[in-house]
C-alpha positions in Angstrom: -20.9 -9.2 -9.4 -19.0 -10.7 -6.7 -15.8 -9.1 -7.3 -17.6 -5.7 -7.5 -18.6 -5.8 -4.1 -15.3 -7.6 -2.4 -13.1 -4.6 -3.3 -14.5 -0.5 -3.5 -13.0 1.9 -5.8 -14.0 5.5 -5.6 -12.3 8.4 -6.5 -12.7 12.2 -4.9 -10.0 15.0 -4.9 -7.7 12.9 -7.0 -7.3 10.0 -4.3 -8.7 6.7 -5.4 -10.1 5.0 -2.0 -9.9 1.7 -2.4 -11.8 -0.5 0.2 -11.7 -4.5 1.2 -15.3 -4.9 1.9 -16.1 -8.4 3.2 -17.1 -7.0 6.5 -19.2 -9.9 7.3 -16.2 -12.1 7.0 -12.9 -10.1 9.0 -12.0 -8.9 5.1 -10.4 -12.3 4.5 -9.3 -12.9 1.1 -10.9 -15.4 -0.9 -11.1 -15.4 -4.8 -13.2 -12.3 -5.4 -10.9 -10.6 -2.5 -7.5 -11.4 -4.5 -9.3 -10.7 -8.0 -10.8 -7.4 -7.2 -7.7 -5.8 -5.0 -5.9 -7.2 -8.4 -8.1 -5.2 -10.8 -7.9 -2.2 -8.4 -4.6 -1.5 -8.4 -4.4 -2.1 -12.1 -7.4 0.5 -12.5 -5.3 3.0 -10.1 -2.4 3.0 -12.5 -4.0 3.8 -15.3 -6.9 6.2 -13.9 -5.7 9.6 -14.8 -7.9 11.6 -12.3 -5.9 9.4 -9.5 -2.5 10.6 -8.1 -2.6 8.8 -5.0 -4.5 5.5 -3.7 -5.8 5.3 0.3 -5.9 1.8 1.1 -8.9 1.3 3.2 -11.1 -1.7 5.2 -15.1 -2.1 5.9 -16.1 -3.0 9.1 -14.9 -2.8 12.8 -12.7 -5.8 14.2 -10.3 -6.2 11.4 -8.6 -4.4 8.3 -8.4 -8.2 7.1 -7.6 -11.3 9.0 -5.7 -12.4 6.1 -6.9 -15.7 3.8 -10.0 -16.7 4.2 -9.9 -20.7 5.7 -12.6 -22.2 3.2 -11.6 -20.9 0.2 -7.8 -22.0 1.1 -9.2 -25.7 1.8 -11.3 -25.7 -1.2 -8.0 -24.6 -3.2 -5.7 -27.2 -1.6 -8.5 -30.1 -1.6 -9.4 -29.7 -5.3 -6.4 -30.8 -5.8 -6.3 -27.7 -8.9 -2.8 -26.3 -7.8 -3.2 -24.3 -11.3 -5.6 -22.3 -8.9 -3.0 -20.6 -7.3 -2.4 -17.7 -9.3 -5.9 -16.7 -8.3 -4.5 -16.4 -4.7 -2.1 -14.0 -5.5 -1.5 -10.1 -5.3 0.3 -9.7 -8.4 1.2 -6.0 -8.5 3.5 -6.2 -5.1 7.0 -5.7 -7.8 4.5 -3.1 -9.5 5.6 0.9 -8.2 2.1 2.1 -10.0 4.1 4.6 -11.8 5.0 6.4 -9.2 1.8 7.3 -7.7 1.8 7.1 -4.0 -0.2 4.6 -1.9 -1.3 4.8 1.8 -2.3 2.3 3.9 -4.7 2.8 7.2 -5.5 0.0 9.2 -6.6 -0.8 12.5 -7.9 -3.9 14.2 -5.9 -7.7 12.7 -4.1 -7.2 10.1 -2.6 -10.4 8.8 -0.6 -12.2 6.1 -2.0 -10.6 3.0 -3.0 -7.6 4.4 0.8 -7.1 6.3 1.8 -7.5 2.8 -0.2 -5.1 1.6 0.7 -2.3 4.1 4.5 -3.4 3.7 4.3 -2.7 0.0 2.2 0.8 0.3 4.3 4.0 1.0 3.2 5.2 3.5 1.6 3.1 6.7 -0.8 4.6 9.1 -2.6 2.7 11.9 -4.9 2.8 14.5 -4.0 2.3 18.1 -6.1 -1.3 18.5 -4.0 -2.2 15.2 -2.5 -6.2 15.9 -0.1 -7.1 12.7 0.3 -10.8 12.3 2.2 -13.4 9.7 1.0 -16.5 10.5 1.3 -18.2 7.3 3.1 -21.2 8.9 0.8 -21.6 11.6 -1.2 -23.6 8.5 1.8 -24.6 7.1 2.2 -22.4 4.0 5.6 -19.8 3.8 5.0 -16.5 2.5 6.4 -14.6 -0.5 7.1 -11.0 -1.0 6.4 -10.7 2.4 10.4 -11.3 3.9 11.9 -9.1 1.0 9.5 -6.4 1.6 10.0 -6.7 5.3 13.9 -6.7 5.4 13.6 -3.7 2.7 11.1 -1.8 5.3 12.7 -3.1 8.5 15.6 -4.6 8.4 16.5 -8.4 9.1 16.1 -8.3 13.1 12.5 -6.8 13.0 11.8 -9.0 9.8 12.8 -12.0 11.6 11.0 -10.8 14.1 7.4 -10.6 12.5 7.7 -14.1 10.5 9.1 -16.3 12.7 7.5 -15.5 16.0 4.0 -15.2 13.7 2.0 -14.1 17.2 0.7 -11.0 16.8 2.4 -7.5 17.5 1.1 -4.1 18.2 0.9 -1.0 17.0 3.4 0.2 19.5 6.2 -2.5 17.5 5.1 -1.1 14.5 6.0 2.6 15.4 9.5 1.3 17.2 10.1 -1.4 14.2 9.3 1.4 11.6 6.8 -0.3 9.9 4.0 2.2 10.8 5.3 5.8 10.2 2.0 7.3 12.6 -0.4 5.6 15.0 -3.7 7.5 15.6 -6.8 6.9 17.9 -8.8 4.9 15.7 -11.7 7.4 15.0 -9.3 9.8 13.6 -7.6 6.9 11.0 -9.8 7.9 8.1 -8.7 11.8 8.6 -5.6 11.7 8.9 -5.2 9.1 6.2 -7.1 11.3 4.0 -5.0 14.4 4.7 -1.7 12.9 3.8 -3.0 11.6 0.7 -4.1 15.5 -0.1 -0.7 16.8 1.5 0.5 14.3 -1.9 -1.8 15.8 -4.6 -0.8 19.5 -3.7 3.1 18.3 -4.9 3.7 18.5 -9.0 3.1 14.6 -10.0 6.0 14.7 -11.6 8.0 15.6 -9.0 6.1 13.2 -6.7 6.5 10.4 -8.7 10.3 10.7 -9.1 11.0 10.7 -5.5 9.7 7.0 -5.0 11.0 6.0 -8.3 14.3 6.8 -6.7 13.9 5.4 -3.4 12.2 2.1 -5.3 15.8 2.0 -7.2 17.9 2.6 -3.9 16.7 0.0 -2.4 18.0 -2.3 -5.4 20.2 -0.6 -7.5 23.7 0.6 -7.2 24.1 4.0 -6.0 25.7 5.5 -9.0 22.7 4.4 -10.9 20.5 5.9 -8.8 21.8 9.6 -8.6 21.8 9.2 -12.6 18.4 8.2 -12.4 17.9 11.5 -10.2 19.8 13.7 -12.2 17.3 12.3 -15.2 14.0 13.4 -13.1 15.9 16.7 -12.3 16.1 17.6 -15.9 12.5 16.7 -16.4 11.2 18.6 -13.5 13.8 21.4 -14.6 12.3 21.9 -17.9 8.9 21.5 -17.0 5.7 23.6 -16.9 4.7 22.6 -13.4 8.4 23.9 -11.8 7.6 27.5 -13.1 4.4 27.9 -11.9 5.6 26.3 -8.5 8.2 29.2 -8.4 5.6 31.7 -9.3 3.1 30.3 -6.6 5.7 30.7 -4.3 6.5 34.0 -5.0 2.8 35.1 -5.3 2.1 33.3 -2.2 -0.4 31.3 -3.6 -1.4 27.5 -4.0 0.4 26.4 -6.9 -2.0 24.8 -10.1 -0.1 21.6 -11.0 -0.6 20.2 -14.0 1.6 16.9 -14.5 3.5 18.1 -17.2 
């Protein structure tokens, strides 16, 4: 159907790839867009032969120029405001368990897809990247997008990126901290692809913890949080995974993780 083809999902070397694929139309998100990113990242957190999601775009001009006009006017001249929901990412409080997510994109990259990339772990971009949120350039304000911005980039840059709305470059990305690499664009793919392997050689369990833990810092008082890490300490302590990482070390071999 519809939503098959809006949104890829593949899986290879225990990174799940998942594609916006409306080429033909910039990647703008319309209801298949919204609906199949939405099933995506609820498939991710359960698929068991997926540690790690790459965030992906078909196409050349634009990793997604946000929503897509038409089906916004249909929304808002339907009068159906019930409709909304359908417009929504819904897994942006969701940490996917723990399993990492990297973003790649390149070309515009705006409103939905800046919020996207701000609630991924790790952002990658090509040097022709252009990030935009011009949400109230049509008159509609935006909503994970501040809190995820102030969390990623503090109230200045945040400030910044929404109220301006006019596009900034990958060079404000790198400065602002919002992109932690920018690449030529022919080498986004690869390098994407390497630091989501870099992920899978670590013991999940270990992995996971350590955004758990930043996820709580950025909320949760500090006490908390080192409880929290002394918690994941004992688990990883007592687990099956941190003895044969000790004896892959000492054997000066690659160590055979197992998640447990």
């Amino acid at each position: 159907g519809m939503s098959a083809q809006a949104v890829l999902y593949d899986v290879a070397d225990g990174i799940a790839t998942i594609t916006l694929n409306r080429p033909h139309k910039m990647n703008t998100f319309n209801k298949a867009m919204f609906s199949g990113l939405n099933a995506a990242m609820a498939r991710f957190r359960e698929d068991e032969t997926a540690g790690v999601a790459s965030l992906a775009a078909s196409g050349d001009g634009a990793c997604s120029a946000g929503l897509d006009i038409d089906a916004g006017s249909a929304l808002v001249n339907g009068g159906d405001l019930s409709e909304t929901s359908a417009f929504e990412l819904n897994f942006l409080g969701d940490d996917m368990g723990g399993k990492p997510v990297v973003f790649a994109c390149f070309g515009h990259c705006v409103g939905q897809a800046a919020a996207l990339g701000g609630w991924a772990d790790i952002r990658i971009a090509a040097e022709d990247t252009l990030i935009s949120v011009p949400e109230a350039k049509i008159g509609i304000s935006a909503v994970a997008l501040p809190g995820l911005l102030v969390d990623l980039i503090g109230g200045s840059q945040a400030s910044y990126a929404l109220l301006y709305g006019g596009a900034l470059d990958a060079n404000w990305g790198l400065r602002a901290g919002f992109f932690h690499e920018v690449v030529a664009r022919d080498a986004l793919q690869a390098r994407a692809r390497a630091v989501a392997l870099e992920m899978m050689k670590q013991a999940p369990l270990a992995l996971r913890a350590h955004k758990k833990l930043v996820r709580a810092a950025l909320s949760e008082p500090r006490d908390e949080v080192i409880a929290k890490g002394q918690a994941h300490r004992q688990i990883t302590l007592n687990s099956r995974d941190f003895r044969e990482g000790m004896a892959a070390f000492l054997e000066k071999r690659p160590a055979q993780f197992k998640g447990h």
